[in-house]
Each structure stands twice: as C-alpha cells, then as structure tokens.
N, C-alpha and C positions, 0 to 999 in steps of 0.2 A: 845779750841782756836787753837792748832796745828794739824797739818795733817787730817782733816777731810775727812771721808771717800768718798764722795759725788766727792772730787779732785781726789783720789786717782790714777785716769786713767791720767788726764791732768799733774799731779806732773811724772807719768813715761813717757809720750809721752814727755814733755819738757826735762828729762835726757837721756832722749833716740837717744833727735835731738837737741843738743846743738847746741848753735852757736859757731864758730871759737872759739872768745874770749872768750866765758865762760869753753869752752874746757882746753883755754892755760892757763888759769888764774886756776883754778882748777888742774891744776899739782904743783899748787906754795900753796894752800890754805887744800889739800887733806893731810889725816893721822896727822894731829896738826902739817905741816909744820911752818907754822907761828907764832911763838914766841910760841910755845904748845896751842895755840887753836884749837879748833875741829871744822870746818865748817861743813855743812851740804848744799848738793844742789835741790835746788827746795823744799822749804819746803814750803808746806803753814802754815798763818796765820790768822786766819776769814776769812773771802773769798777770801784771796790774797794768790797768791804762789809767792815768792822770789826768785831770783836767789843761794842765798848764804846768811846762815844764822849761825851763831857765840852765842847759847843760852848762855855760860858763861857772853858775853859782852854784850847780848841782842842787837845785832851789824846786821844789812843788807847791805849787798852788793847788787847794781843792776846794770849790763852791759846795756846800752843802744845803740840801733842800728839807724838809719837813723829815722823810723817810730815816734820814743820818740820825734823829731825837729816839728812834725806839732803842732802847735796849741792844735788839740782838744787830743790830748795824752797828751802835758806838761801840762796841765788844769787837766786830771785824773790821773798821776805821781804827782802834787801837793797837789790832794783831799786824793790820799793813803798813799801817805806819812808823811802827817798830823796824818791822823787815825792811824797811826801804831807810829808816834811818841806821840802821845796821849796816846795811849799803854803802853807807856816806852820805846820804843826801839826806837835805834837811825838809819838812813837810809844813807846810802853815795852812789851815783851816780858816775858813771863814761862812756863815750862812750868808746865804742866799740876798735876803732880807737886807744884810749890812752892804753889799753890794752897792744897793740903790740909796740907802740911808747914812753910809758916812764914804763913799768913795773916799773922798781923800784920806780919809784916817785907811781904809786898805791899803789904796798905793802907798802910804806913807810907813806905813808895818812892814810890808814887801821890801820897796827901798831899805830900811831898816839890818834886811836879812840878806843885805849883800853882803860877799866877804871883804871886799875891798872899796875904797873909797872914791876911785877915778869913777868921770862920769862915765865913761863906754872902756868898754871891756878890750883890754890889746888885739890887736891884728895875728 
C-alpha cells in the first residue's frame, strides 16, 4: 500500500520541487517538530502521493495551489479523498495562500486532528 516502487521517481521529483508553501510548512512539521510526530513528505499511498503524511495518526496533509479551485481537480481531490478516508486515514486540506497567512491557525487544525492527546507518540 505504501511507497510503491512504480512512484518512486514522481515521489523524488515532487521533494525535489517543492512548492513555496510545502517548503515553509515543512520546517514547522520536519524531525517530530509537532507535538513529537514524525511526518513524512511525499509519501505515497495506492496510487496517490501526499504531500505530508503523519503514519502514527494515519493523518494527511495536502497544500493546495490555484489548479485544486477548477472544477474538474475539486471532483478528483473529492474521489481521493474518499478512497484514502475509506482506508482509515484521515485527510486535511489546506491552500497554499493560508500557509503563509495564518500558520498558526494550520499547525493548530493539525494538532487538532490528533488522535490522542500525549505530546509525542509512544515508542
């Protein structure tokens, strides 16, 4: 289900060319900054790669840029997002834009959408 080798090119080419935001937001979510969870960028899942993934919380981060507002993307961001909450995991969207204009209010939605309330996740 994870990392499938098939992505393995398109998983480094997306850490390779981050956008802005997933950049800034990834100084804040990198080395178990956040409350001691471990994120992970560009992982895939079944044929999806994620921007930011959280396996203790079963938790997805996704940055969205301009292209995510037409139509025929919020239609296929709907369909995956189903699929992967079907999964069991849980998915949180956020643009791009809120990134740099309310950081704290993301980290603090994130945090939010932990399952548990310790600050670092058991050994």
């Amino acid at each position: 289900m994870y990392n499938h080798k098939y992505l393995k090119e398109t998983r480094k080419e997306l850490r390779n060319n981050a956008t802005s935001a997933e950049a800034f937001l990834w100084k804040y979510l990198s080395k178990s900054k956040l409350r001691g969870r471990k994120f992970r960028r560009q992982q895939s899942i079944e044929n999806f790669v994620v921007d930011f993934y959280c396996p203790f919380e079963k938790l997805i981060i996704e940055l969205d840029g301009e292209y995510h507002n037409r139509p025929e993307a919020m239609e296929k961001d709907l369909k995956r997002d189903k699929r992967l909450e079907k999964l069991g995991f849980t998915v949180l969207r956020f643009e791009n834009k809120l990134v740099f204009d309310d950081l704290d209010g993301v980290l603090k939605t994130i945090s939010e959408n932990f399952k548990t309330t310790k600050s670092s996740p058991p050994s």
